[in-house]
C-alpha positions as a Markdown table, in Angstrom:
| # | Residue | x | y | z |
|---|---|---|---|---|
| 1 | Unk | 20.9 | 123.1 | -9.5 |
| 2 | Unk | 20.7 | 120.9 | -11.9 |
| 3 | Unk | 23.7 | 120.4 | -12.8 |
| 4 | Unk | 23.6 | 118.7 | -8.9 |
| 5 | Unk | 21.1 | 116.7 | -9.3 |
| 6 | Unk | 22.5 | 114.9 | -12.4 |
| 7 | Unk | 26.0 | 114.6 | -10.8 |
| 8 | Unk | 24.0 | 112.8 | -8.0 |
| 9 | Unk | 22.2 | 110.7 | -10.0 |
| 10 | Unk | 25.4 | 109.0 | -11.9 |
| 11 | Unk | 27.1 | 108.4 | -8.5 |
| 12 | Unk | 24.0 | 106.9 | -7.3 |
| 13 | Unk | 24.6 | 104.5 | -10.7 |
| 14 | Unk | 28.4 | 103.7 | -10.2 |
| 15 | Unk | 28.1 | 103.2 | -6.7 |
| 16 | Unk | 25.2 | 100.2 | -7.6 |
| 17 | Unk | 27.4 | 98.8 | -10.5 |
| 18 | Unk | 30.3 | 98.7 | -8.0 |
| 19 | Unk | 28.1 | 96.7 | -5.5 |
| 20 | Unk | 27.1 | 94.4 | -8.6 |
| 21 | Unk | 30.2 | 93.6 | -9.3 |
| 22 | Unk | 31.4 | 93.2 | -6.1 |
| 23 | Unk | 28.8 | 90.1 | -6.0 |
| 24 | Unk | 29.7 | 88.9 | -9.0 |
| 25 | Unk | 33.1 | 88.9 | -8.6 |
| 26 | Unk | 33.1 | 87.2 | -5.2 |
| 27 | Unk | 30.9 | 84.4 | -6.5 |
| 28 | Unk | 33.3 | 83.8 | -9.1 |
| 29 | Unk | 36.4 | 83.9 | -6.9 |
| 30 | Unk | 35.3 | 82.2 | -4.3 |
| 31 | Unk | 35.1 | 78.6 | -4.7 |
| 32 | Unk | 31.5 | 76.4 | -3.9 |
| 33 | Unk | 31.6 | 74.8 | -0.4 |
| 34 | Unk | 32.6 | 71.1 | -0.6 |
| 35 | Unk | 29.0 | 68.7 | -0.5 |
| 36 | Unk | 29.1 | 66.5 | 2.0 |
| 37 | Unk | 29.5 | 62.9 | -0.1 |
| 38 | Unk | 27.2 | 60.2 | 1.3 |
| 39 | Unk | 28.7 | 56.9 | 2.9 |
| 40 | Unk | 27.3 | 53.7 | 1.2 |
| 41 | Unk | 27.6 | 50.3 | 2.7 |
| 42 | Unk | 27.2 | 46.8 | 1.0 |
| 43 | Unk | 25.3 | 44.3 | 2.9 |
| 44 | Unk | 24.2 | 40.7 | 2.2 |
| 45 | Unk | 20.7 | 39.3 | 1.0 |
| 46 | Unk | 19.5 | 36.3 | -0.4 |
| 47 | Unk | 20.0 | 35.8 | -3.9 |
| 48 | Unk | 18.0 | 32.4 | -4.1 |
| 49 | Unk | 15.4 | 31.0 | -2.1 |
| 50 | Unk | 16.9 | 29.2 | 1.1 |
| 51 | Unk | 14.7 | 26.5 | 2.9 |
| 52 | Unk | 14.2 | 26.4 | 6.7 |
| 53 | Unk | 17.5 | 24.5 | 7.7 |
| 54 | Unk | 19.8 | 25.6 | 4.8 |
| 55 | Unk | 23.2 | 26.5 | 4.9 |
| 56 | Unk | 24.0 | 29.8 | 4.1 |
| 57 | Unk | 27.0 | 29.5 | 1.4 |
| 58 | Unk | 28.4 | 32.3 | -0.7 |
| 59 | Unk | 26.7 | 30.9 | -3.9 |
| 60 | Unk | 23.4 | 31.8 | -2.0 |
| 61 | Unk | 24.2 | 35.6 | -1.2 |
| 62 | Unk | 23.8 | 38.7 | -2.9 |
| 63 | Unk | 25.4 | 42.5 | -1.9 |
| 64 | Unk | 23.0 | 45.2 | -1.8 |
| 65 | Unk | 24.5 | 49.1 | -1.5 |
| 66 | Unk | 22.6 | 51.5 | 1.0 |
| 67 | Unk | 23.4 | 54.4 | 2.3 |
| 68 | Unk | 25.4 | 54.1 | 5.6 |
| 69 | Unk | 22.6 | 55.9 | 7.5 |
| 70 | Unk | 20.1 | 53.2 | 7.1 |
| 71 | Unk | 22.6 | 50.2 | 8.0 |
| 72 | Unk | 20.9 | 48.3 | 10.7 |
| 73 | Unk | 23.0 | 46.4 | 13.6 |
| 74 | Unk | 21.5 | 43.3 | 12.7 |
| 75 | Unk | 22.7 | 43.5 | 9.2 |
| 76 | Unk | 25.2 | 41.8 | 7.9 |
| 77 | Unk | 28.2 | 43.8 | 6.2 |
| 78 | Unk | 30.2 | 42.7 | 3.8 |
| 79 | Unk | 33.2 | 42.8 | 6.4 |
| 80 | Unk | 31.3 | 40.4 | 8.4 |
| 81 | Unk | 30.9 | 37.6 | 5.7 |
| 82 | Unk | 32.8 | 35.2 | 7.5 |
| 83 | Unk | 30.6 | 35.6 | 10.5 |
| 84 | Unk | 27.5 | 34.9 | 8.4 |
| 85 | Unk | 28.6 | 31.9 | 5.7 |
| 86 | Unk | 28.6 | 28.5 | 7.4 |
| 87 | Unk | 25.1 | 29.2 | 9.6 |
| 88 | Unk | 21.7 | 27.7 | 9.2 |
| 89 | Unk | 18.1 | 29.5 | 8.2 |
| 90 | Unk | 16.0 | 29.4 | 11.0 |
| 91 | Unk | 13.4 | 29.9 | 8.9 |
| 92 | Unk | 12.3 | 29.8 | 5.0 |
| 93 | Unk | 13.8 | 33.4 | 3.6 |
| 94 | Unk | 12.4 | 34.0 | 0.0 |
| 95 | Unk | 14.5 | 35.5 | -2.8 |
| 96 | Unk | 15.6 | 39.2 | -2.5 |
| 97 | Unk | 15.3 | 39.2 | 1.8 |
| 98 | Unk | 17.8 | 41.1 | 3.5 |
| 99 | Unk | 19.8 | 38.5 | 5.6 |
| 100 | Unk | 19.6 | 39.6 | 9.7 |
| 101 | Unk | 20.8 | 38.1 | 13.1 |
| 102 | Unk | 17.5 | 37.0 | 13.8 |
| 103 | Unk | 17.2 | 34.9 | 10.8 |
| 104 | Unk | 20.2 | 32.3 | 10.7 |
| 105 | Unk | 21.8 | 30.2 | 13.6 |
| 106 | Unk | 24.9 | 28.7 | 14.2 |
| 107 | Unk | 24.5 | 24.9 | 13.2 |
| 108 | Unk | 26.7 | 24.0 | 16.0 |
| 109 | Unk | 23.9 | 25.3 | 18.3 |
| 110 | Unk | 21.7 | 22.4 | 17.5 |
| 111 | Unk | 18.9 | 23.8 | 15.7 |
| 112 | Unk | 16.8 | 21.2 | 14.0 |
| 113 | Unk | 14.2 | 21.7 | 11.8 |
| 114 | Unk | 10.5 | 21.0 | 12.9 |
| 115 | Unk | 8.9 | 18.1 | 11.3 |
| 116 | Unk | 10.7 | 15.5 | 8.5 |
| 117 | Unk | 14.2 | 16.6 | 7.1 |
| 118 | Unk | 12.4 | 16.5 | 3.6 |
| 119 | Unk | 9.8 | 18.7 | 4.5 |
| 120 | Unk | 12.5 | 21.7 | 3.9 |
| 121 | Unk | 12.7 | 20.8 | 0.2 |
| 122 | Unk | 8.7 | 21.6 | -0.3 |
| 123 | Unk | 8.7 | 25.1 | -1.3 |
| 124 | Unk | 6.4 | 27.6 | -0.2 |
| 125 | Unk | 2.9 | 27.2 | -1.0 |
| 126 | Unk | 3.2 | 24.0 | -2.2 |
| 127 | Unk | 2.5 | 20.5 | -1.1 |
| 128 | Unk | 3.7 | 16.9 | -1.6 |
| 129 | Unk | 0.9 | 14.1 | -2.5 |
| 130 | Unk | 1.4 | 10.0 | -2.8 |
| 131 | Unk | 0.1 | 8.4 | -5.9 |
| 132 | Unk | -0.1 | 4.8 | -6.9 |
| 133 | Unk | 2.8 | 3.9 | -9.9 |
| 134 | Unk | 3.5 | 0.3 | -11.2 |
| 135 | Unk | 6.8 | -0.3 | -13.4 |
| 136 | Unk | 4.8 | 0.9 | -17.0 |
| 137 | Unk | 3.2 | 4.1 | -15.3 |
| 138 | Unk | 7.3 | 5.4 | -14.5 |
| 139 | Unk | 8.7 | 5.0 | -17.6 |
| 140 | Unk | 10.5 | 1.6 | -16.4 |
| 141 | Unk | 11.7 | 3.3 | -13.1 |
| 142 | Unk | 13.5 | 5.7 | -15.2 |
| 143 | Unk | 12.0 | 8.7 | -13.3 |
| 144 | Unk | 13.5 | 9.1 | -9.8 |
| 145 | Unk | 14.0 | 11.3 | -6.9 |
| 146 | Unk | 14.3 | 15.2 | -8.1 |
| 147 | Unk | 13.1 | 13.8 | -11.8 |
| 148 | Unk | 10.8 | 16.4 | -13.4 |
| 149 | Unk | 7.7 | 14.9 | -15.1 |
| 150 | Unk | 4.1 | 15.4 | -16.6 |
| 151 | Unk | 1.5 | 13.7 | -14.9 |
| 152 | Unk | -1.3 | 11.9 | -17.6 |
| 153 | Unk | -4.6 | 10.6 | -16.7 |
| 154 | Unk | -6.5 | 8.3 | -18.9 |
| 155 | Unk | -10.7 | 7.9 | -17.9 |
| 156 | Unk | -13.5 | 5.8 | -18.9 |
| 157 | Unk | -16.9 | 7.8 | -19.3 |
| 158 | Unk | -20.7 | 6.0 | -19.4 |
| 159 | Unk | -23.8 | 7.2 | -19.8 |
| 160 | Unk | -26.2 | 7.2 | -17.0 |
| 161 | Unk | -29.8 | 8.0 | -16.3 |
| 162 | Unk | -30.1 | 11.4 | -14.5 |
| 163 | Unk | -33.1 | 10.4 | -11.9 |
| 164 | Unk | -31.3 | 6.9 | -11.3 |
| 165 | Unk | -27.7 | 7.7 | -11.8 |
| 166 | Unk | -27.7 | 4.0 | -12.8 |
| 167 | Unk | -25.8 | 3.2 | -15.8 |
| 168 | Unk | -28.2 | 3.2 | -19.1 |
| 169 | Unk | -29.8 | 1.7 | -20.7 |
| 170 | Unk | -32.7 | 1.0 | -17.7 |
| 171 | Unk | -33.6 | -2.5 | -17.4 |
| 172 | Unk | -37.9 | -3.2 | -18.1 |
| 173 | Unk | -40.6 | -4.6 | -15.9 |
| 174 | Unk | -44.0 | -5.3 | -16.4 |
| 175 | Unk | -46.9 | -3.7 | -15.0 |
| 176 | Unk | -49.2 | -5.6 | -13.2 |
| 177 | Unk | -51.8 | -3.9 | -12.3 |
| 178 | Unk | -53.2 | -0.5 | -10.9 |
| 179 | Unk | -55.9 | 0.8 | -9.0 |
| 180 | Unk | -57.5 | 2.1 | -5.7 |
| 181 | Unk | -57.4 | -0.5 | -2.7 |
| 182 | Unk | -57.2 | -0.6 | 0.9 |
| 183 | Unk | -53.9 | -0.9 | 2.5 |
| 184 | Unk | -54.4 | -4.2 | 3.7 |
| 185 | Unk | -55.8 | -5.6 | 0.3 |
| 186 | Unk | -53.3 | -3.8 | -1.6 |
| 187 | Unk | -51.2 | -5.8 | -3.6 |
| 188 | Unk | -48.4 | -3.9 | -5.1 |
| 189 | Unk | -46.6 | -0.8 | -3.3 |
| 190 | Unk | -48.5 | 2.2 | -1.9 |
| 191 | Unk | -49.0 | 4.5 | 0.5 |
| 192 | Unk | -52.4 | 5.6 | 3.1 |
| 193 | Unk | -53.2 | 8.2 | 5.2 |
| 194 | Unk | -55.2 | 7.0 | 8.4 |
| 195 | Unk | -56.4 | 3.7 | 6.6 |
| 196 | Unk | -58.1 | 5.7 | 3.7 |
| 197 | Unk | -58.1 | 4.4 | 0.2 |
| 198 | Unk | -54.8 | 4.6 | -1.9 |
| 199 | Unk | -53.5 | 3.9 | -5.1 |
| 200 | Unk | -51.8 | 0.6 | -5.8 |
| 201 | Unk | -49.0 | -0.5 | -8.1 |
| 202 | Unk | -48.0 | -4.1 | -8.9 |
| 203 | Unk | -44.5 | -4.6 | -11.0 |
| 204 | Unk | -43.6 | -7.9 | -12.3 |
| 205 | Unk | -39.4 | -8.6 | -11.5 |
| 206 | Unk | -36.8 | -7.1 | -13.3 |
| 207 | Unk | -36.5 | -7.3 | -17.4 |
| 208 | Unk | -34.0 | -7.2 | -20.2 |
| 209 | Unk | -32.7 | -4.0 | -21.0 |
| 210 | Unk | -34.6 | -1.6 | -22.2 |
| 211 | Unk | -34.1 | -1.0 | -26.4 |
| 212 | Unk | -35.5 | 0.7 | -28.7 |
| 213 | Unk | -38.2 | 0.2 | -32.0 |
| 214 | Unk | -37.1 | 0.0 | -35.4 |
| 215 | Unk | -38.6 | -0.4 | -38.6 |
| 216 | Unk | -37.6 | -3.1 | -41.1 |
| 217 | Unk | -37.2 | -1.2 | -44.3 |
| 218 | Unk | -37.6 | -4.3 | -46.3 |
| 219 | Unk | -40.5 | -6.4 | -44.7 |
| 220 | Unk | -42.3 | -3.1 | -43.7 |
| 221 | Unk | -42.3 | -4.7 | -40.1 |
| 222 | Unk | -41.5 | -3.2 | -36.7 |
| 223 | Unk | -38.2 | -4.7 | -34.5 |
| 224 | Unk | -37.6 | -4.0 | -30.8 |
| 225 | Unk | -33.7 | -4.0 | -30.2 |
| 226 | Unk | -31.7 | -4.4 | -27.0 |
| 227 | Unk | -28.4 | -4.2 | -26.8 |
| 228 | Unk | -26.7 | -7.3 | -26.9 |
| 229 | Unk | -23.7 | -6.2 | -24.6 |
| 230 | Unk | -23.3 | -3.7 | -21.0 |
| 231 | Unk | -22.2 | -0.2 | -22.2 |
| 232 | Unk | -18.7 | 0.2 | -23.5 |
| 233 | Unk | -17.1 | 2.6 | -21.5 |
| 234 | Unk | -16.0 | 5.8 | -23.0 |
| 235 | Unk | -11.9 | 6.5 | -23.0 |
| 236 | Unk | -10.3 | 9.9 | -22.8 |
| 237 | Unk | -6.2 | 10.7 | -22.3 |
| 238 | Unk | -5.2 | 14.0 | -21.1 |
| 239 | Unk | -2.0 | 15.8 | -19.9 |
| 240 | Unk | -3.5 | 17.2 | -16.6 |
| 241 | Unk | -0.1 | 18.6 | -15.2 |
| 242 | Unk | 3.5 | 19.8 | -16.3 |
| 243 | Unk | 6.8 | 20.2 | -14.8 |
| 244 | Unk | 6.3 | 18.4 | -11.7 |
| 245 | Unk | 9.0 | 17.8 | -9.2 |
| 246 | Unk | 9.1 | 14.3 | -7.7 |
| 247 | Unk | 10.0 | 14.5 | -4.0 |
| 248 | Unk | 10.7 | 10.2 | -3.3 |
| 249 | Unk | 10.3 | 7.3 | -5.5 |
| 250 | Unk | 8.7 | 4.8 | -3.0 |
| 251 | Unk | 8.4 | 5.1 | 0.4 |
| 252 | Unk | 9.9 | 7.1 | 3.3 |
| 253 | Unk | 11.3 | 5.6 | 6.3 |
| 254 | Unk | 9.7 | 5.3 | 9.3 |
| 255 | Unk | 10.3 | 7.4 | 12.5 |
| 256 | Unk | 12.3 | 5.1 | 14.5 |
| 257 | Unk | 12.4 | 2.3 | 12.6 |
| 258 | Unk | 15.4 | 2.0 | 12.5 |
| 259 | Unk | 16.0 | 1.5 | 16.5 |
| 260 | Unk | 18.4 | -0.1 | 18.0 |
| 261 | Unk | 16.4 | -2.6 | 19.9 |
| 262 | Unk | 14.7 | -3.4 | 16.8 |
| 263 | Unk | 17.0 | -3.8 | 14.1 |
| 264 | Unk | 15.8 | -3.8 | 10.5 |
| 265 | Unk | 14.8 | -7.5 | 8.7 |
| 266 | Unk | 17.6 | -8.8 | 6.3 |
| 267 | Unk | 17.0 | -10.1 | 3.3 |
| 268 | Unk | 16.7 | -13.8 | 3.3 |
| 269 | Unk | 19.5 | -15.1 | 0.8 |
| 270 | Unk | 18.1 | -17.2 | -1.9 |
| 271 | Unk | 18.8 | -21.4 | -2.7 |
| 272 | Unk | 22.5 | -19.8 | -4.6 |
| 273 | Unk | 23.2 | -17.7 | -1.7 |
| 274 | Unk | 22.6 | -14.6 | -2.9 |
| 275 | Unk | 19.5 | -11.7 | -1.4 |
| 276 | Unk | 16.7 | -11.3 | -3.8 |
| 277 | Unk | 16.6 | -7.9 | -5.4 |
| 278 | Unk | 14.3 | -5.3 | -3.4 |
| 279 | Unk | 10.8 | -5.0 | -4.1 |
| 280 | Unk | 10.3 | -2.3 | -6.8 |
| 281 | Unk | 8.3 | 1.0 | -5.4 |
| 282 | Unk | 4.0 | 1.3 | -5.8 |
| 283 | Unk | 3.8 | 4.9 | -5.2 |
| 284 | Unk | 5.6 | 8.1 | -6.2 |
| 285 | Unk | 5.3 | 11.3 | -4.3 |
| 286 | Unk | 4.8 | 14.7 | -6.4 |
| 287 | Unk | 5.4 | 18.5 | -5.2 |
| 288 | Unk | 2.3 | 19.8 | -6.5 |
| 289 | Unk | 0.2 | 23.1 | -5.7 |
| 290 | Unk | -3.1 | 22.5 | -3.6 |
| 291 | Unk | -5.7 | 22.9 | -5.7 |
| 292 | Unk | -3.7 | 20.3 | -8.0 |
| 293 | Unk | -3.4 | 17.8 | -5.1 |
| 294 | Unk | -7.3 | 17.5 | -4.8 |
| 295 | Unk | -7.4 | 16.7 | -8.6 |
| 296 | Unk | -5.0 | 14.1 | -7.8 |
| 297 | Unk | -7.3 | 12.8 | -5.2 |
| 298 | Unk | -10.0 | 13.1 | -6.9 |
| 299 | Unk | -8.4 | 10.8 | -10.3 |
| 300 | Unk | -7.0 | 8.8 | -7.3 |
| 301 | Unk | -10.6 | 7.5 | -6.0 |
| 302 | Unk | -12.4 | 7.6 | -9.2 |
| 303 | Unk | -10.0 | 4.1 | -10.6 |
| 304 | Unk | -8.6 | 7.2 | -13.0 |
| 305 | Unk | -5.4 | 5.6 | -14.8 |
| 306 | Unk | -2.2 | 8.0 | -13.9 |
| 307 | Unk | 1.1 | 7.9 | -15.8 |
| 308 | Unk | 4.2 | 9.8 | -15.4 |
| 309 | Unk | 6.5 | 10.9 | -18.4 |
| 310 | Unk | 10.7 | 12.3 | -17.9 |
| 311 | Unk | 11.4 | 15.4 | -19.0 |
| 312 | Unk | 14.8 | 17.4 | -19.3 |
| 313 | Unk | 14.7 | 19.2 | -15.8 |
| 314 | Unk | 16.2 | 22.5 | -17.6 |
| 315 | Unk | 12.9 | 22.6 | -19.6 |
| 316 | Unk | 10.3 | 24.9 | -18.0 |
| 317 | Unk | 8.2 | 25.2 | -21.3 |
| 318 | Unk | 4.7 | 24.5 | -21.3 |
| 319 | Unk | 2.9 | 23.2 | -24.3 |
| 320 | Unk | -0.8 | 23.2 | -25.1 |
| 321 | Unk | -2.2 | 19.5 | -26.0 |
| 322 | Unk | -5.8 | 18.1 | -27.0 |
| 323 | Unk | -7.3 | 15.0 | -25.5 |
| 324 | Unk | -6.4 | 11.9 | -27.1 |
| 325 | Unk | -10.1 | 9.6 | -27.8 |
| 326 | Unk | -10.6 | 7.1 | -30.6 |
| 327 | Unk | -11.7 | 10.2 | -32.8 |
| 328 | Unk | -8.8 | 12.2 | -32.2 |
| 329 | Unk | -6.7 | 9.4 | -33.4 |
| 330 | Unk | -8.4 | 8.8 | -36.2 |
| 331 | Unk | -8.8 | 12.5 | -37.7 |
| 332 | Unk | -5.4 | 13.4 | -36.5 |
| 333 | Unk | -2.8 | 10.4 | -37.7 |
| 334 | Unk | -5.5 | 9.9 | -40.1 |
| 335 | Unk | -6.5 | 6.3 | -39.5 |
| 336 | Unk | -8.9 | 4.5 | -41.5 |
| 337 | Unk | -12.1 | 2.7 | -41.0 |
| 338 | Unk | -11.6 | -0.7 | -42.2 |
| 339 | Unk | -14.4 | -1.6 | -45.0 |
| 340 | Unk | -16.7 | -4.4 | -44.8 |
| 341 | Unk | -15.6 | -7.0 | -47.6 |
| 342 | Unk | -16.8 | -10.2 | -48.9 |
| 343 | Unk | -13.8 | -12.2 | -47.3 |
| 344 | Unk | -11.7 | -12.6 | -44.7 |
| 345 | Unk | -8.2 | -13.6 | -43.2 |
| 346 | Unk | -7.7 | -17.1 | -41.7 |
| 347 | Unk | -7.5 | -18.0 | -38.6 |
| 348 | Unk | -10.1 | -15.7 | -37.3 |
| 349 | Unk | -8.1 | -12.6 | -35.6 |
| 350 | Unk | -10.0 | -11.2 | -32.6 |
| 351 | Unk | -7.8 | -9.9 | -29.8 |
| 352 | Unk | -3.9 | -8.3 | -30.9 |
| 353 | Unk | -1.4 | -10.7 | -28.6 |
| 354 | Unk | 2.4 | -10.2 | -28.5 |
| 355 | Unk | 3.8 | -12.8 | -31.0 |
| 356 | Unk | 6.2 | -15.1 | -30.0 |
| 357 | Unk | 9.7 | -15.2 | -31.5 |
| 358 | Unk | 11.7 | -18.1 | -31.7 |
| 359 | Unk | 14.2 | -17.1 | -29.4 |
| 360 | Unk | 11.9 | -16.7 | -26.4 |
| 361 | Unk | 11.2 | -20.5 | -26.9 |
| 362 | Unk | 12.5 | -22.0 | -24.2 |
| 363 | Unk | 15.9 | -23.7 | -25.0 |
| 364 | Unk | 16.7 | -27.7 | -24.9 |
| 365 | Unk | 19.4 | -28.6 | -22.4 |
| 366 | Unk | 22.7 | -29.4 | -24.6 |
| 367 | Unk | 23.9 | -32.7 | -23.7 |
């Protein structure tokens, strides 16, 4: 009986090892089923910012891979670059946009875009701005459409009275007289309530400036000083902006201004015969952000002094700099004081003037 049972028990153990390695075997004989390999597609996007009204060229397009499976109809495939290079944006597509039907036009269709031609260069979120130049303020006209410049602004500070806002110092006047008085007797300024009794306050016309007390040191006796000039203004120079695009040198044309039925003035030819050159440009328009158009307007409208300086266009650096006043120039290029001394040069020399040279003379005829 037992013998039976144990005889049993091993065929119950190499019937499971058969089994066992009848699985294993036929995982190792049999070979993995194939993965089905996913489809990837290259489609086009842009690879720079295009403005509204751009022609799509191939230096502008990028190929991006995706999987088959999420290839849109309105994409374009790299088989169908011929159907997309050669059309125009319909509107502003930012760097790293995936290029669809909707977005171009064919420029034969006649699309134009809305507003001035030059309003396509302004990128997003920025803004153009007029300011007023003369020939010193442009580096001699060196700086030009596309030229890429700091913008400087030089102002003049005073000091003023707080109540008045007036610039200080105050001017004096003489009291004349106070006192309670009747409005009709009342011989300065005042005010009443239903005819009653006010206080009044006479002033004499207007004075010198006010000044202040001193002391004499030597005599022991008091002076009272006013200034013997207005206030000298204040003057600071700053570098306000840096790496600014300029959209125009001088000004645009006019919207049909150029019309048939009126056609544009010639030049008058001078006495030799030949046109006199054209008149050199009084403004300069910037691409700016917003917030740095209203300082603009603001330096604009206060008489602030605005000058532009070139820079090399591949330079995006920006560089900290300190204001330039009179004791910045002294402490930093270390500029002395002149001292008082007991004798002078002769003629007296108040004002710097360019001297002349002897070649700016004007010449005698040679006979």
């Amino acid at each position: 009986m037992r013998r039976g049972r144990t005889l049993i028990l091993v065929l119950l153990i190499v019937i499971i090892g058969l089994v066992v390695a009848f699985v294993a075997l036929r995982q190792i004989i049999t070979p993995p089923a194939e993965e089905e390999q996913t489809l990837y597609v290259d489609i086009f996007y842009a690879a720079q910012y295009i403005p509204q009204g751009g022609k799509i060229t191939e230096d502008v397009l990028g190929t991006l891979r995706i999987p088959q499976e999420n290839v849109v109809t309105v994409m374009y495939t790299l088989d169908e670059m011929t159907s997309l290079v050669g059309k125009m944006a319909k509107l502003p597509l930012e760097q790293g946009v995936v290029i669809t039907e909707g977005m171009v036009t064919d420029s034969s269709a006649g699309f134009t875009v809305p507003g001035p031609q030059w309003a396509s260069i302004i990128p997003p979120g920025m803004t153009a701005m007029a300011i007023p130049i003369d020939r010193l303020s442009v580096s001699g006209y060196a700086i030009n459409d596309g030229a890429h410049v700091n913008v400087n602004a030089c102002l003049l500070f005073v000091d003023v009275d707080l109540n008045f806002q007036s610039i200080l110092p105050n001017l004096t006047a003489v009291l004349t007289g106070t006192g309670l008085g009747s409005v009709q007797g009342a011989t300065g300024t005042g005010f009443s309530v239903d005819g009653l009794p006010i206080l009044s306050l006479g002033v004499a016309g207007a004075g010198s400036p006010q000044g202040r007390l001193e002391l004499e040191q030597a005599v022991q006796q008091p002076y009272y000083l006013v200034p013997s000039e207005p206030q000298r203004p204040r003057m600071v120079c700053q570098t306000i902006l840096q790496d600014v695009v300029v959209l125009r040198l001088g000004d645009f044309p006019l919207a049909g201004a150029q019309s048939p039925a009126q056609p544009a003035p010639e030049a008058q030819p001078t006495a030799e015969g030949e046109a006199p050159p054209p008149a050199a440009p009084d403004l300069i328009t910037l691409i700016v952000e917003p917030q740095h158009s209203i300082t603009l307007s603001y330096l604009v409208y206060t008489n602030a002094k605005l000058s532009l300086t070139l820079r090399n266009p591949t330079d995006q650096g920006r560089l900290a700099v300190e204001a330039s006043t009179l004791q910045f120039l002294l402490s930093q290029y270390n500029i002395p004081v002149p001292a008082k001394l007991p004798y002078a040069m002769h003629p007296a020399l108040i004002a710097l003037t360019t001297p002349t040279l002897p070649n700016d003379l004007p010449q005698e005829p040679q006979p």
